[in-house]
SENU-391552 format. One record per atom (N, C-alpha, C): y, z, x. Coordinates in pm, whole numbers, plus 50000, padded with zeros to 5 digits. Layout:
BEGIN
YZX
...
This chain:
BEGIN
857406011115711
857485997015747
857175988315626
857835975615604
857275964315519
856835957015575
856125946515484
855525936215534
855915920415478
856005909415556
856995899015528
856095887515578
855975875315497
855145866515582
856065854515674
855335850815791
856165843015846
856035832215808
856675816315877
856825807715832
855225804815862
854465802715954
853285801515998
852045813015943
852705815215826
851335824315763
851185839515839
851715841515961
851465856216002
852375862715902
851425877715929
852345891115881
853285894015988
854975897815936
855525908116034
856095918916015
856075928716057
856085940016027
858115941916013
858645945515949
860025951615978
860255963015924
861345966915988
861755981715980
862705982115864
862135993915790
862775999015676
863856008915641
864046014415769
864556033215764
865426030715897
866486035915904
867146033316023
866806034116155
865526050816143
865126053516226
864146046316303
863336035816250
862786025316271
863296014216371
864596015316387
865226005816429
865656007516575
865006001316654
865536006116817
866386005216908
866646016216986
867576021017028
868626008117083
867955998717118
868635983417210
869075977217107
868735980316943
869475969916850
870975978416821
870455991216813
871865998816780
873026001116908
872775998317048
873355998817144
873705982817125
873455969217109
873895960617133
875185961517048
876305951017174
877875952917089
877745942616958
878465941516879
879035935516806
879875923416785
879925913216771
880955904016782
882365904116619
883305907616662
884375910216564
884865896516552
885535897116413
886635882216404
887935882516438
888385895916447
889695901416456
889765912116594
891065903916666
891105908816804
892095922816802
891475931416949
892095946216873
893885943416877
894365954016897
896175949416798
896355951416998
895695956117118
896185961717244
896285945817290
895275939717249
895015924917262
896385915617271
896365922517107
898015909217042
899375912917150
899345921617182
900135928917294
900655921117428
899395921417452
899365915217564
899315899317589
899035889617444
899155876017441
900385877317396
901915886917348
903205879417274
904075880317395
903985863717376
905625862917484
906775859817402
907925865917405
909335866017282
909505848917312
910055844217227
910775825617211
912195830917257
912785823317329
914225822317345
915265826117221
916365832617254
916875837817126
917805820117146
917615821716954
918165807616899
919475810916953
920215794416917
921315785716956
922795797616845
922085797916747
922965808416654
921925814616557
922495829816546
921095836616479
920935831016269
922335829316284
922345820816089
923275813516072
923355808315975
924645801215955
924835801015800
926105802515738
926285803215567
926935789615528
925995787615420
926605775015380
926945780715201
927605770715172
927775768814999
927275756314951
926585754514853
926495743114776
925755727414919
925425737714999
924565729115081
925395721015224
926555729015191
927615727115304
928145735815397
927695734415550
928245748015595
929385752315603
929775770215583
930705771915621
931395774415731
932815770515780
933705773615911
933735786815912
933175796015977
933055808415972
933885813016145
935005823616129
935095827316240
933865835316323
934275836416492
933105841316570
933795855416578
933485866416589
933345878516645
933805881216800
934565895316819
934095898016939
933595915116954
933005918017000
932125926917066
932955939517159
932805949617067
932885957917129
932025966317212
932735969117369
931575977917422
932385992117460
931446003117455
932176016517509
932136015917619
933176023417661
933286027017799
932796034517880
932446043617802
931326050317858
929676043617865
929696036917802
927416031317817
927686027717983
926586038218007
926326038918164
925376018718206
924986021618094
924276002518130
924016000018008
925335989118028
925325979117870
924655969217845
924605968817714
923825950717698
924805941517754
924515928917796
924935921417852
924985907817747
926035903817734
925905893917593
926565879117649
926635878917757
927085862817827
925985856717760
924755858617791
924015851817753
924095843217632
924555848817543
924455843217371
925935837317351
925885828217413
927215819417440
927185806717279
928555810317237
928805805417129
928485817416990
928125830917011
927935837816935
929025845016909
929985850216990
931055861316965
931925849217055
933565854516997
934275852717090
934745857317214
934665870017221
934415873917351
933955890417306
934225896617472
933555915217431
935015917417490
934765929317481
936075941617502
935425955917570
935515956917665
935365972117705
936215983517644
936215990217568
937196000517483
936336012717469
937406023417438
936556038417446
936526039517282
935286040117206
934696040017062
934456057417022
935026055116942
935216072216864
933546074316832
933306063416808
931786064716789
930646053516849
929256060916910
928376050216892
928966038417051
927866029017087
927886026917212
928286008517190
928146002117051
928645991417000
929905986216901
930275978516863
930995978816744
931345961816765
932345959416658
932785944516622
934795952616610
934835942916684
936795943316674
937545943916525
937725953916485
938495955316327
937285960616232
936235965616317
935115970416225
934695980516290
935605985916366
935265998816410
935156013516350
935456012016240
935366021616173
934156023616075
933386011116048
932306004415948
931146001116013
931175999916173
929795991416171
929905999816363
928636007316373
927876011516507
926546011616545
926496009716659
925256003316718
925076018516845
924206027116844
923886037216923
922506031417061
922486028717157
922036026917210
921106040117342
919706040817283
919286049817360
917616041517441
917986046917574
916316043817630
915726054017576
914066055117698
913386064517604
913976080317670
913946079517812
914616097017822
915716100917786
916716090917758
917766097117716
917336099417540
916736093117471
916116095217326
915146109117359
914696113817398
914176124817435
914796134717455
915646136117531
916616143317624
917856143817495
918236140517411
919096136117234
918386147817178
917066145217134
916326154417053
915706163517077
916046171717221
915956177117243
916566191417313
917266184717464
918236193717547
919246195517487
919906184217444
921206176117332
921406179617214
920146179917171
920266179016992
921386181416967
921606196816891
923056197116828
923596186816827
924606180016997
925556170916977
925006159916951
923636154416983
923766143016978
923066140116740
922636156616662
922296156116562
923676151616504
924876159416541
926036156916500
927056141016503
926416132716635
926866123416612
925926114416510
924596116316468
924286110216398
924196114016238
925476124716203
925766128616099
927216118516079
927476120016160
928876109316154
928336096216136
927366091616238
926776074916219
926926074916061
925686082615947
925406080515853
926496077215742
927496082615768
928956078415709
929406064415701
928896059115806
929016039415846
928266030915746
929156023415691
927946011415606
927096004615706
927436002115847
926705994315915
926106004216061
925016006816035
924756015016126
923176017216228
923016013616320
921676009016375
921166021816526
920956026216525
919826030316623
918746025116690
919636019716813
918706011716924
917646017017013
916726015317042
915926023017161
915046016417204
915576009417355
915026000217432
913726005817489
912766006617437
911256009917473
910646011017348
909276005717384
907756002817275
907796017617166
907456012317067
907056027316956
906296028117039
904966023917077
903866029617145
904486044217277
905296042717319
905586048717452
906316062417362
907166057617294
907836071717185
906666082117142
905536076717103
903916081317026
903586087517152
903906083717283
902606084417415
903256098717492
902186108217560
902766116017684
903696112517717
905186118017751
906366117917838
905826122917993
905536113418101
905656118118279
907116125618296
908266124718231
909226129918253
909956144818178
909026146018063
909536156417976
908196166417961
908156172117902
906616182817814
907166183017641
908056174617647
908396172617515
907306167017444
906816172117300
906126167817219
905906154317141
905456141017181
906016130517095
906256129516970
904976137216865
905626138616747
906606145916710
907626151616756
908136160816730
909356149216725
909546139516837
910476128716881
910646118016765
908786113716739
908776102216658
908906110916480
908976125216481
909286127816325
910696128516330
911416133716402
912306130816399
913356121116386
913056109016446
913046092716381
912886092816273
911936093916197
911486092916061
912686104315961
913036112516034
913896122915921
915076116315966
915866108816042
917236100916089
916896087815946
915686083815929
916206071415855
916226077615742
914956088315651
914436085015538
916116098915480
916146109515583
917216118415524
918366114415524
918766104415588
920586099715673
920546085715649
919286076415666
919566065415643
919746055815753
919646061115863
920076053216000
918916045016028
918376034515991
917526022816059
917676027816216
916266024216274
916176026616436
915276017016448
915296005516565
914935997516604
914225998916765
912686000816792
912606002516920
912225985016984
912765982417091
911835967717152
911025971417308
910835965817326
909785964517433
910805965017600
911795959517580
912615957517690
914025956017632
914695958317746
915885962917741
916335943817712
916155935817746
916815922617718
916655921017538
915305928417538
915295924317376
916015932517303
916695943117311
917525950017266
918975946117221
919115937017375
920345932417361
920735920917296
919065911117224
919095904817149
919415911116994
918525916916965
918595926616810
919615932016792
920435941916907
922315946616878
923025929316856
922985920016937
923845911816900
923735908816804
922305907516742
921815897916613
922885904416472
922605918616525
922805924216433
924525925016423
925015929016499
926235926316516
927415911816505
926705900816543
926545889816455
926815886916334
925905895116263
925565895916118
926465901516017
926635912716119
927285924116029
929085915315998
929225910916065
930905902516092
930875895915980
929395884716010
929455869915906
929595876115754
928765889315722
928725890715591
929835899115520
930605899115610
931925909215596
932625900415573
932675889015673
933755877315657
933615870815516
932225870615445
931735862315382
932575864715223
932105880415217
932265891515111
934075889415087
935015895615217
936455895115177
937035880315140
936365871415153
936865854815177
936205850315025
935695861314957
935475854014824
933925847814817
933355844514947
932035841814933
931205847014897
930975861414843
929965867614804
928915873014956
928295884514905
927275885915032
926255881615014
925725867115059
924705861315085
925325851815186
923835841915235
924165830515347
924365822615329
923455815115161
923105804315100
922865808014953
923155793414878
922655801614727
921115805814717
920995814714626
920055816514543
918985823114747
919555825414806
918825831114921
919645842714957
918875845815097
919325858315161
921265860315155
């Protein structure tokens, strides 16, 4: 123990050694500055997807850029739904796609969008593999190429109720699709937000194509993205 004087002239004794220190100081919680990340979770509500996801200008003037339309396969048992994003594409097309569950009209050969929930992403890398390793040997061939999967990383990381499949085995596998092949994979939280991020992206992929053959260069704006 040391000894310390108080403001009023007494001695008080304090503890020097951890062991000194009792059990009710080391059981009391803590107050943190930083809330845990399960927290941030549960306060994010998404903002409305904007009016248009970009727009390219030159020299501070926008450009007349044609709109897109949207390809969907014929086979996706449940598609994104893209009424919503009115003024973004010119319209969609139901068509049977040699590849992949998205595309853009005249860019079907350049740009796919693979759309998986989480059991069928399970049920891919697993029951499937082979075919579904093989279609994503073909994806990697695409300059424009995205891997969707409408559910939380957290849930990819977590026990499967539906499989005995291993999650890491799921989520390394992700990791060997981008870092060996190159395929970006995008998970969201819900299936609406999915169908935001394929459009966005699909969107995108048009404007900077349009941008590139039309002499504009691939950017949006000078001296920016």
């Amino acid at each position: 123990m040391s000894l310390e004087s108080a403001a009023d002239g007494a001695t008080v004794r304090l503890p020097t050694k951890w062991h000194e220190i009792g059990s009710e100081d080391m059981k009391r919680p803590r107050a943190t500055l930083i809330k845990s990340p399960l927290s941030w979770q549960m306060d994010a509500i998404p903002v409305p997807h904007p009016v248009i996801p970009v727009l390219a200008e030159r020299g501070g003037t926008q450009l007349r850029t044609p709109r897109a339309t949207v390809v969907v396969d014929t086979r996706e048992q449940i598609p994104f739904d893209f009424s919503r994003f009115e003024g973004w594409f010119a319209g969609v097309e139901r068509t049977a796609l040699a590849l992949g569950d998205y595309s853009i009209v005249g860019l079907e050969n350049a740009c796919v969008v693979e759309r998986k929930d989480l059991a069928d992403l399970v049920r891919s890398f697993t029951v499937e593999r082979p075919v579904f390793v093989s279609r994503l040997k073909k994806m990697s061939t695409y300059p424009h190429k995205l891997l969707m999967i409408t559910s939380p990383l957290r849930c990819v990381k977590s026990q499967y109720a539906f499989s005995p499949s291993n999650p890491n085995r799921i989520m390394q596998a992700l990791i060997a699709v981008l870092v060996g092949w190159g395929i970006p994979f995008v998970c969201t939280e819900t299936h609406e937000l999915g169908e935001e991020i394929a459009a966005s992206f699909l969107y995108q992929v048009h404007l900077y194509h349009w941008l590139e053959t039309n002499g504009h260069g691939r950017f949006l704006a000078d001296n920016d993205l």
